[in-house]
GUKOL-706071 format. One line per field, with one value per residue: residue number from 0; x, y, z of N, C-alpha, C, CB in turn. Coordinates in nm, 2 decimals, m for minus. Glycine has a CB too. Example, Ala and Ser with C-alpha at 12.3 -4.5 7.8 and 13.67 -1.06 7.14 Angstrom:
2
seq: (0 1);
n_x: (1.32 1.28);
n_y: (m0.57 m0.22);
n_z: (0.78 0.71);
ca_x: (1.23 1.37);
ca_y: (m0.45 m0.11);
ca_z: (0.78 0.71);
c_x: (1.32 1.29);
c_y: (m0.33 0.00);
c_z: (0.78 0.79);
cb_x: (1.13 1.41);
cb_y: (m0.45 m0.06);
cb_z: (0.90 0.57);
This chain:
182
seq: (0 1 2 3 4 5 6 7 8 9 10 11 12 13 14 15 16 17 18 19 20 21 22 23 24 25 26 27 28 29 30 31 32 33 34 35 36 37 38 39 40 41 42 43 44 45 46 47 48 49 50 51 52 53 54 55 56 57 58 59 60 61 62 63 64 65 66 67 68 69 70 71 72 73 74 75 76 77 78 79 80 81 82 83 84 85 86 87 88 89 90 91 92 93 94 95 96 97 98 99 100 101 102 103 104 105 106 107 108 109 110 111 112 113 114 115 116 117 118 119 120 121 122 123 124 125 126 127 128 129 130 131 132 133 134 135 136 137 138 139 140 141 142 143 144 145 146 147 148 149 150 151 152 153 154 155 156 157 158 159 160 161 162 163 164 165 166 167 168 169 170 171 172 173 174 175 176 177 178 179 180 181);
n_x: (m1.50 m1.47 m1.25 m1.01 m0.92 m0.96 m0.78 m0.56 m0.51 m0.48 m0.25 m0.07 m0.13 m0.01 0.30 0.37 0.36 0.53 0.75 0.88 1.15 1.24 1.42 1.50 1.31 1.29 1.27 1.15 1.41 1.35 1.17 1.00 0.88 0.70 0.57 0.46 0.25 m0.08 m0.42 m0.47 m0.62 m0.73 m0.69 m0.64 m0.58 m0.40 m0.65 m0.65 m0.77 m0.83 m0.97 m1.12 m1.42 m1.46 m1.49 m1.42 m1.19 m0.88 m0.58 m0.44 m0.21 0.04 0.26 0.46 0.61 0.81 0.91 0.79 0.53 0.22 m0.09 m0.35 m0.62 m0.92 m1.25 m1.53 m1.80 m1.95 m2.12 m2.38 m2.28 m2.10 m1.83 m1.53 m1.21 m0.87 m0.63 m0.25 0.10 0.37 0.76 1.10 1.29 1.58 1.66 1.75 1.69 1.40 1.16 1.16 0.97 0.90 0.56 0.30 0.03 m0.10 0.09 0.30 0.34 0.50 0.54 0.70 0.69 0.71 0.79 0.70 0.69 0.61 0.48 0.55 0.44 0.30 0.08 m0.01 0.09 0.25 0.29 0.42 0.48 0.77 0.77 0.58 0.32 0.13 m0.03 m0.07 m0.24 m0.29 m0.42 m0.42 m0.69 m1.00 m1.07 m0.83 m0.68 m0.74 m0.49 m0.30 m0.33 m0.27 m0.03 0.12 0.05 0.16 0.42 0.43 0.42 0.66 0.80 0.73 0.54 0.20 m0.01 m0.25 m0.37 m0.50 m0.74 m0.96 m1.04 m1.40 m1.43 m1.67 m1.98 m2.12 m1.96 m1.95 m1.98 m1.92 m1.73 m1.37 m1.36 m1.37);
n_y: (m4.20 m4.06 m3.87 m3.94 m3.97 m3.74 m3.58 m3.73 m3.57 m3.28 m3.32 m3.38 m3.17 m2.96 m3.05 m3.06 m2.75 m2.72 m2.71 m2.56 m2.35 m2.05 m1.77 m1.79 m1.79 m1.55 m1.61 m1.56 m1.52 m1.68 m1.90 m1.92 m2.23 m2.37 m2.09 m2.08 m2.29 m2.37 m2.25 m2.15 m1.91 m1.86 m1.59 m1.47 m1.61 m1.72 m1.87 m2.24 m2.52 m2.69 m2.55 m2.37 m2.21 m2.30 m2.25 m2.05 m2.18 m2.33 m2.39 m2.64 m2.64 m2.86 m2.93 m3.27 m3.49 m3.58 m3.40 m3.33 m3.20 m3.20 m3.12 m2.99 m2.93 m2.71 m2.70 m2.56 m2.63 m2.47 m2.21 m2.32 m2.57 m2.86 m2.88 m3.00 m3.22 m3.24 m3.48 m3.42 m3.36 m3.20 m3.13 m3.05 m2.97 m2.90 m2.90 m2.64 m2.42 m2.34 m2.17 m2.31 m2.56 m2.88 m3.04 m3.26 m3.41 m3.62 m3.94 m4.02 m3.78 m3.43 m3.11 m2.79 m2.54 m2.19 m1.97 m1.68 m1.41 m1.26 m1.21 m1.00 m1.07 m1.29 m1.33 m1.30 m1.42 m1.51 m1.77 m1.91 m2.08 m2.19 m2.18 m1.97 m2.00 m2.01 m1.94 m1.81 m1.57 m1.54 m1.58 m1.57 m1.46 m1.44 m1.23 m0.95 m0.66 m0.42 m0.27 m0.43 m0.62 m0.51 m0.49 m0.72 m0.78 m0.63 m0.72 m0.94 m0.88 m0.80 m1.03 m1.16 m1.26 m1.32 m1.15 m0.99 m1.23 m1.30 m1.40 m1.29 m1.53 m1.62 m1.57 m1.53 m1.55 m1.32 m1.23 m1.38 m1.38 m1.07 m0.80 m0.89 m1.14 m1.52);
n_z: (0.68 0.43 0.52 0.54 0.23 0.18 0.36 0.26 0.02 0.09 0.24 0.02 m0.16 0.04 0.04 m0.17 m0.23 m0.09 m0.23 m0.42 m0.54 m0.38 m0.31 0.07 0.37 0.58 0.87 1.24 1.49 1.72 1.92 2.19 2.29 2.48 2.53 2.29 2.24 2.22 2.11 1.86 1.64 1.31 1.15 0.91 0.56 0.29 0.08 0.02 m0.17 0.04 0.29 0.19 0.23 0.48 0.85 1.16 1.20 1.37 1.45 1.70 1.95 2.13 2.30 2.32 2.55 2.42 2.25 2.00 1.85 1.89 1.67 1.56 1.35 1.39 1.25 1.07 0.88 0.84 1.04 1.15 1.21 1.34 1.50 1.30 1.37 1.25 1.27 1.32 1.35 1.45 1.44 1.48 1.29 1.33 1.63 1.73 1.58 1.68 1.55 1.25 1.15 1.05 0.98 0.95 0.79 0.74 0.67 0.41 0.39 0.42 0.52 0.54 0.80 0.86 1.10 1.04 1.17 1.49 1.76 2.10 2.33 2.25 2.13 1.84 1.53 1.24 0.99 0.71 0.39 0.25 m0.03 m0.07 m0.18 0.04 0.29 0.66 0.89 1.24 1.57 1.91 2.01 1.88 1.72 1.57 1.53 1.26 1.20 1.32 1.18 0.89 0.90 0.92 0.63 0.46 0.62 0.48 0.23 0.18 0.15 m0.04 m0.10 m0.20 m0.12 m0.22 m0.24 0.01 0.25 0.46 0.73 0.85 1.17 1.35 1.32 1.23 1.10 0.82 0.53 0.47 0.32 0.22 0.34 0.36);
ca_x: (m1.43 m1.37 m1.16 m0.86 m0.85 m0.90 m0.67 m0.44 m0.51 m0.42 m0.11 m0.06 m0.09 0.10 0.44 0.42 0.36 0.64 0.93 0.99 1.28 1.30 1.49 1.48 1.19 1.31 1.15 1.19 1.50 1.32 1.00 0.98 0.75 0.56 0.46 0.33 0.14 m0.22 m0.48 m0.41 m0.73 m0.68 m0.75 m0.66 m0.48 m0.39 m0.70 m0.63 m0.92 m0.94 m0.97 m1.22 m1.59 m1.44 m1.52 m1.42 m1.09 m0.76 m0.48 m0.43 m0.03 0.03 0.43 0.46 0.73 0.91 0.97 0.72 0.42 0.06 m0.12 m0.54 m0.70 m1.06 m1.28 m1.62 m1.81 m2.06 m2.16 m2.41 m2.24 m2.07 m1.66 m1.47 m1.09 m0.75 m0.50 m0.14 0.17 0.52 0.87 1.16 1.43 1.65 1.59 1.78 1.55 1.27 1.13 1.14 0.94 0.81 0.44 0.27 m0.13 m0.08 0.17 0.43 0.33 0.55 0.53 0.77 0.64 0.80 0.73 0.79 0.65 0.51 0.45 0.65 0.29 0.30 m0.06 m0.03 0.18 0.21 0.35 0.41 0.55 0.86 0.72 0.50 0.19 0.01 0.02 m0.15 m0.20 m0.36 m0.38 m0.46 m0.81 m1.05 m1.07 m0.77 m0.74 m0.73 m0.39 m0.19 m0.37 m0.21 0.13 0.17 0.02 0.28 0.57 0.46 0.45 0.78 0.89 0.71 0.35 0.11 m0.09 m0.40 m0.46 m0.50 m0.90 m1.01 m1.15 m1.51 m1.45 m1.76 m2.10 m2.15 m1.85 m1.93 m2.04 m1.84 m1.63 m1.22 m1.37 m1.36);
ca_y: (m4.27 m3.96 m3.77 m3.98 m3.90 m3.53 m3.56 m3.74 m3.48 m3.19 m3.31 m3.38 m3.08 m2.87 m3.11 m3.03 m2.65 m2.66 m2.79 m2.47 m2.29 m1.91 m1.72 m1.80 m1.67 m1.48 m1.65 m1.50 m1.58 m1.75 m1.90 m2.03 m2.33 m2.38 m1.99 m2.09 m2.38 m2.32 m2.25 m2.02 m1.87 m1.85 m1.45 m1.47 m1.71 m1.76 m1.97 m2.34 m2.59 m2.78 m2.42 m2.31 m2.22 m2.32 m2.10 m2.06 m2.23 m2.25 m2.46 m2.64 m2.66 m2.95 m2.96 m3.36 m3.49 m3.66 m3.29 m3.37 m3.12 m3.27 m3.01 m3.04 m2.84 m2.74 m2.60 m2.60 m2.56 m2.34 m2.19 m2.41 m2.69 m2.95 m2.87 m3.12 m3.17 m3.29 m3.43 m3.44 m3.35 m3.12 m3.14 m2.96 m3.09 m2.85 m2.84 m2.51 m2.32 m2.29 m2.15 m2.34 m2.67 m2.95 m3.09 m3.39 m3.43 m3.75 m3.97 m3.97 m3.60 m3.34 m2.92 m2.67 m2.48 m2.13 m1.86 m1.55 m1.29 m1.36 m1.03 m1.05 m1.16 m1.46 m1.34 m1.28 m1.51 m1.52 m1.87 m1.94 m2.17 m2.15 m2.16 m1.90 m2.01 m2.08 m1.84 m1.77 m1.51 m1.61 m1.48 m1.63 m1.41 m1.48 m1.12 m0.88 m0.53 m0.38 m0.19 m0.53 m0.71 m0.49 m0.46 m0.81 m0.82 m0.56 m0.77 m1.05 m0.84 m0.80 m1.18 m1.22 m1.34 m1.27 m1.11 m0.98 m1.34 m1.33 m1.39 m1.35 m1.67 m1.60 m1.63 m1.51 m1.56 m1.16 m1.16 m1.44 m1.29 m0.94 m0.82 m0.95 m1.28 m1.59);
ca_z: (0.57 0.30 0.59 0.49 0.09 0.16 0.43 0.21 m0.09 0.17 0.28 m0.09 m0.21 0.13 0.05 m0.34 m0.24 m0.02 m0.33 m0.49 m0.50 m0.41 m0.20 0.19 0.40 0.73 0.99 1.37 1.57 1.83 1.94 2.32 2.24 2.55 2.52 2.16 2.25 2.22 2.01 1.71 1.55 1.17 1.06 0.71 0.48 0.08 0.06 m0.03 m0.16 0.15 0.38 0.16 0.31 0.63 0.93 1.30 1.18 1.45 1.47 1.83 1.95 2.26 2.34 2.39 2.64 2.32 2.18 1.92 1.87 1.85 1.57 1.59 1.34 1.41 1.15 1.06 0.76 0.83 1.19 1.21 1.16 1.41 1.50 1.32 1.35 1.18 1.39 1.25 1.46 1.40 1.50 1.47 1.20 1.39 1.77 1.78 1.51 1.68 1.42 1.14 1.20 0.98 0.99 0.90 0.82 0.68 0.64 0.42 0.33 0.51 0.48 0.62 0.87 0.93 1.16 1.00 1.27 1.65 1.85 2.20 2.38 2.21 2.09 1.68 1.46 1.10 0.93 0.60 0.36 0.14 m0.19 m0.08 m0.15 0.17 0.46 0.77 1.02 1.35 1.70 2.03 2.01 1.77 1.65 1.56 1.49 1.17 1.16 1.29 1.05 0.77 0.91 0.90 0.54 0.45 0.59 0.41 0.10 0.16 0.21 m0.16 m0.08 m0.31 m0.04 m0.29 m0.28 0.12 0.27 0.61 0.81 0.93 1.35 1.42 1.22 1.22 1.01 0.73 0.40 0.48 0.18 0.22 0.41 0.25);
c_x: (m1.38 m1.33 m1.00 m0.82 m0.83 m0.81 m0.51 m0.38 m0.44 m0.30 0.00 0.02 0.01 0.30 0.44 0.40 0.46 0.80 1.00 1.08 1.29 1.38 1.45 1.40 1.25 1.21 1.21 1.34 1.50 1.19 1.04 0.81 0.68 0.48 0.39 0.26 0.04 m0.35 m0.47 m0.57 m0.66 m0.74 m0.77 m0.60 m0.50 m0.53 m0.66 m0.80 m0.91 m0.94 m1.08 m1.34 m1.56 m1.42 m1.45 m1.27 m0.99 m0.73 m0.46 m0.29 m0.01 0.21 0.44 0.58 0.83 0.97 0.86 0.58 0.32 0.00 m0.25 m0.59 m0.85 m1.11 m1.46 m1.67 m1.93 m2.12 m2.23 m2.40 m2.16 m1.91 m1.67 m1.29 m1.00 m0.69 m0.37 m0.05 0.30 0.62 0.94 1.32 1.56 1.65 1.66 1.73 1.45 1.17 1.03 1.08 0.86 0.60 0.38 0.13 m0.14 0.05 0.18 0.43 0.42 0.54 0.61 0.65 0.74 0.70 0.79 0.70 0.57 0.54 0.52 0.53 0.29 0.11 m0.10 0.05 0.15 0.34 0.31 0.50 0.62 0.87 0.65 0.35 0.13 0.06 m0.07 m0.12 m0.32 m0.34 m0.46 m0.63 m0.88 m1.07 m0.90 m0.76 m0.67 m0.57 m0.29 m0.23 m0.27 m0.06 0.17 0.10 0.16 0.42 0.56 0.48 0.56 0.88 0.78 0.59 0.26 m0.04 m0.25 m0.44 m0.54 m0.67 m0.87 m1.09 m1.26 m1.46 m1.57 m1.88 m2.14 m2.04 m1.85 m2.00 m1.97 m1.75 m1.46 m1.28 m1.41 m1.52);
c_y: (m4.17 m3.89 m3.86 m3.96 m3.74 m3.51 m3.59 m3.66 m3.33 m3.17 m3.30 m3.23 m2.96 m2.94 m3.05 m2.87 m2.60 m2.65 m2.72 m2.40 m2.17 m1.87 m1.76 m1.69 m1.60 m1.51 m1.56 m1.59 m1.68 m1.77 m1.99 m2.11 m2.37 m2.30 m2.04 m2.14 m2.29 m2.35 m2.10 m2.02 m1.82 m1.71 m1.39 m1.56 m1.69 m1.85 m2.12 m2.42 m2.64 m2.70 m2.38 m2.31 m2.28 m2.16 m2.17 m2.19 m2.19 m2.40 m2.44 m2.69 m2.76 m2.96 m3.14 m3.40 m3.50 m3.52 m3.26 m3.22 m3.20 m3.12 m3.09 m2.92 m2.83 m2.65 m2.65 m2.57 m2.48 m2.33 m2.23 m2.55 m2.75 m2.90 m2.98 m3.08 m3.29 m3.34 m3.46 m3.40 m3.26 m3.17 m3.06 m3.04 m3.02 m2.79 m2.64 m2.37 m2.38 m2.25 m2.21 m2.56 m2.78 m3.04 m3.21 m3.41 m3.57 m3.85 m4.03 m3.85 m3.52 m3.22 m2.88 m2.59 m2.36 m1.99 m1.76 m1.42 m1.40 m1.19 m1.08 m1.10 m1.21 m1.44 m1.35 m1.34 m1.48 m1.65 m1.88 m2.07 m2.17 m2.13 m2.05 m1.89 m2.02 m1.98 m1.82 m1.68 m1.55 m1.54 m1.56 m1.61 m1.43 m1.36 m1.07 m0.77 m0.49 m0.34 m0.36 m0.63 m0.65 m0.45 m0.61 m0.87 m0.76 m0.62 m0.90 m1.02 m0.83 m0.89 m1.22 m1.31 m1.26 m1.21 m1.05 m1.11 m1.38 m1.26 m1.34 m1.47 m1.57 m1.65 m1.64 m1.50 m1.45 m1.17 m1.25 m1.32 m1.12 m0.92 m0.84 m1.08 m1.35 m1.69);
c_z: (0.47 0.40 0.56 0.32 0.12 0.23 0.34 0.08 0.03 0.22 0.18 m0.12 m0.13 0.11 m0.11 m0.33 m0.19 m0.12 m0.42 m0.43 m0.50 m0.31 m0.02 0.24 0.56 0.86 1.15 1.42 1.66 1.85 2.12 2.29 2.34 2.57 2.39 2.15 2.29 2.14 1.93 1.63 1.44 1.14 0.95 0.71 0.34 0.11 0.00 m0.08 m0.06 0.26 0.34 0.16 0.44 0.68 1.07 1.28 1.29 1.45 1.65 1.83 2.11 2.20 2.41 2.46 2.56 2.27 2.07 1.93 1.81 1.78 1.56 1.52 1.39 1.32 1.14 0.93 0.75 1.01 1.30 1.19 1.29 1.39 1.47 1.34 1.29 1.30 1.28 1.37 1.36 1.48 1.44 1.42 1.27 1.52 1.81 1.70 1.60 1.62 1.31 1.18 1.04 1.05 0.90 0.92 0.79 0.65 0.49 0.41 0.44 0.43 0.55 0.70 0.93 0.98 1.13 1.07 1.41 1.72 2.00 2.31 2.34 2.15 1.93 1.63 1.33 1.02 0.81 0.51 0.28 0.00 m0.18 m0.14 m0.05 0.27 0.55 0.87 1.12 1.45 1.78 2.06 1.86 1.65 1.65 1.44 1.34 1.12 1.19 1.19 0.90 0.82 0.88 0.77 0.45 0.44 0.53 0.25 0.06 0.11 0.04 m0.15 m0.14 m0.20 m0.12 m0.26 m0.09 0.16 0.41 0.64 0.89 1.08 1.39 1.32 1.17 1.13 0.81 0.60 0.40 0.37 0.32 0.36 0.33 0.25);
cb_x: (m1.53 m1.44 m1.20 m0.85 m0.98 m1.01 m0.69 m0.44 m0.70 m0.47 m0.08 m0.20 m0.21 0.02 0.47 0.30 0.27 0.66 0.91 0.94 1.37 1.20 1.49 1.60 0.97 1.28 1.15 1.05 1.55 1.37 0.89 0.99 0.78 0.56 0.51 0.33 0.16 m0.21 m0.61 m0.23 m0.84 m0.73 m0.71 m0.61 m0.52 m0.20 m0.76 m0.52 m0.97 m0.90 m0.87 m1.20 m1.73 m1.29 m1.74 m1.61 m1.05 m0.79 m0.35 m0.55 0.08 m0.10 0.49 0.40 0.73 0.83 1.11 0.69 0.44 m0.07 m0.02 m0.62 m0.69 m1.11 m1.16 m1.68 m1.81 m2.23 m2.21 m2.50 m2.15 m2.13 m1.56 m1.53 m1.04 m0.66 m0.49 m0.13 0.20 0.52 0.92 1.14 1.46 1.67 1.66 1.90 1.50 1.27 1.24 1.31 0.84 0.93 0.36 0.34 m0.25 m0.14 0.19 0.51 0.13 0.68 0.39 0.85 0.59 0.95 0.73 0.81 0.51 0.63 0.22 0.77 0.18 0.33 m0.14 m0.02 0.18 0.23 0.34 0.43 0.51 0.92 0.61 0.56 0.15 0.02 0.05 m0.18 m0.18 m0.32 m0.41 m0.37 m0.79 m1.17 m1.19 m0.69 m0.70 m0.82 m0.35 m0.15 m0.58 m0.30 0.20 0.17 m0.13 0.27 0.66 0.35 0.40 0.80 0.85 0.84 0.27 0.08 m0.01 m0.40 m0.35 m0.35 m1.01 m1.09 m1.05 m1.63 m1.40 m1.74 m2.22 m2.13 m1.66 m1.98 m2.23 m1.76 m1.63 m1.05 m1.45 m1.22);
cb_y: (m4.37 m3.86 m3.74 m4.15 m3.92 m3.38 m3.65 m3.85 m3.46 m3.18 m3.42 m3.41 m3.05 m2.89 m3.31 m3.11 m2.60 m2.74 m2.93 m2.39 m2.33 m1.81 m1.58 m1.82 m1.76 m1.32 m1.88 m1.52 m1.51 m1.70 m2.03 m1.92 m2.46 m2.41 m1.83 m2.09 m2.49 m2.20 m2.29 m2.11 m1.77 m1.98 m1.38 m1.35 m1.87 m1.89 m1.93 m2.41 m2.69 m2.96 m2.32 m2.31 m2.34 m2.43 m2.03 m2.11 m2.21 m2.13 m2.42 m2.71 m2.45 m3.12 m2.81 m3.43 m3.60 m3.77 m3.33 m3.55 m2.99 m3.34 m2.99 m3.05 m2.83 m2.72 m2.62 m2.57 m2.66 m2.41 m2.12 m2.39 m2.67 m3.09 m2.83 m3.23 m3.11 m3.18 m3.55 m3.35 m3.53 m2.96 m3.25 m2.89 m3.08 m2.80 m2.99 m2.51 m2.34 m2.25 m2.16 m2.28 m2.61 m3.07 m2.98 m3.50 m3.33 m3.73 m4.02 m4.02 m3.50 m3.38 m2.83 m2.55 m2.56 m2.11 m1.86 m1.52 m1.14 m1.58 m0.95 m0.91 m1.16 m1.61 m1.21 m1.15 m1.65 m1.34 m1.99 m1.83 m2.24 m2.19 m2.29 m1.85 m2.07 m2.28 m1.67 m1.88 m1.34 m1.75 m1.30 m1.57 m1.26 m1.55 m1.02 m0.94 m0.41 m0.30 m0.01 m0.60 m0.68 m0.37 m0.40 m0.89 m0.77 m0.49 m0.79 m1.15 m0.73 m0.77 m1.29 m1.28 m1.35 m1.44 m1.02 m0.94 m1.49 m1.27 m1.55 m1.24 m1.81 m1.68 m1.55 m1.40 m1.62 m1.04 m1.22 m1.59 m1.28 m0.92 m0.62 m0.78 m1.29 m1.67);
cb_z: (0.50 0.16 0.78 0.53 m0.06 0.20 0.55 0.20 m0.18 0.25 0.37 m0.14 m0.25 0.34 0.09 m0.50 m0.21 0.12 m0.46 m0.56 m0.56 m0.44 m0.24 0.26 0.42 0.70 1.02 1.48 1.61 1.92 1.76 2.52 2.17 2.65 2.50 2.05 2.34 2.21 2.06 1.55 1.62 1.06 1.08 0.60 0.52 m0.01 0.02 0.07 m0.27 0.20 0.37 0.10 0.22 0.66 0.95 1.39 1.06 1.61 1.37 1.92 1.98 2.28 2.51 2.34 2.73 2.19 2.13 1.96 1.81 2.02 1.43 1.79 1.22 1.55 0.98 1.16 0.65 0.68 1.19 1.22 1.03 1.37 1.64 1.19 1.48 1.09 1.56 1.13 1.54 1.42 1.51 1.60 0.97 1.34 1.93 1.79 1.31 1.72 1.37 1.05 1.34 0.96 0.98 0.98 0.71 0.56 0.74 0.34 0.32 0.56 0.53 0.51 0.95 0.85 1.28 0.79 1.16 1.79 1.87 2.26 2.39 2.42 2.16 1.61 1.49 1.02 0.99 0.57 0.34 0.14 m0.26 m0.11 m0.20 0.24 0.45 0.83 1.01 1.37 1.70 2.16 2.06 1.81 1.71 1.57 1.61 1.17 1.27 1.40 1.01 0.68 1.08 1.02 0.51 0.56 0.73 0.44 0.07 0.25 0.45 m0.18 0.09 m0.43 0.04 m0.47 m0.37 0.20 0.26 0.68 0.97 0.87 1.47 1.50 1.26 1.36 1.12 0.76 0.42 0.60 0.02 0.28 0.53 0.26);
């Protein structure tokens, strides 16, 4: 019963983070979307409140026939805690960005969704949102290595993300409590 206010506070607050106005974010040229379907382990993010003390977080990606993307967070709130998940869904206000996609946790709430880096293995991504508060990097593996972690902190420094503010997600219980994890 309270997964639908916080759901509807979450989608809340990701549509009112998306309404400001700064300069355009550089998302990739291209995304083939049945490579990016998957599961996306979350490696860092801006923290938001309803992320926060969540662990073993990853966005799941299903390509449905309609065009439509099914979106399944899974998160938990502590290691030993029970996976729960979100469902919501994406599409593409422009089937020929690839790219640049909308999302939906709730309805009527909508977010931008843009991909501003993907490594040519389809294994590291980094999406953000045009206001620039909210960002995520993620990768197909639940760990990733130090140096691409800070290149793609780097190019978001670039694209105007307040990256000091960026955590790591606990993947692995060895990792919670570590300094820069959230």
């Amino acid at each position: 019963m309270n997964r639908i206010p916080m759901a509807l506070l979450m989608a809340a607050g990701m549509a009112t983070a998306s309404c400001a106005t700064d300069a355009p974010l550089k998302a990739v040229d291209h995304v083939d979307l049945p490579r990016y379907m998957g599961t996306w382990y979350v490696i860092g993010a801006i923290p938001n409140m309803f992320e926060k003390g969540k662990v073993a977080t990853a966005d799941e990606y299903r390509l449905k026939p309609d065009g439509t993307i099914e979106n399944i967070y899974h998160y938990r709130k502590g290691f030993d805690k029970p996976e729960k998940t979100w469902n919501g869904k994406a599409w593409l206000p422009d089937p020929k960005d690839t790219a640049r996609w909308k999302v939906q946790l709730l309805w009527p709430f909508r977010s931008d969704y843009i991909i501003l880096a993907l490594d040519p293995a389809y294994r590291v991504t980094m999406v953000g949102l045009p206001s620039r508060k909210l960002l995520w990097i993620m990768s197909k593996d639940r760990t990733l290595d130090d140096g691409a972690y800070q290149r793609l902190i780097d190019q978001a420094r670039q694209q105007g993300f307040p990256v000091e503010q960026m955590r790591k997600v606990p993947q692995r219980a060895e990792d919670a409590g570590k300094p820069g994890f959230q």
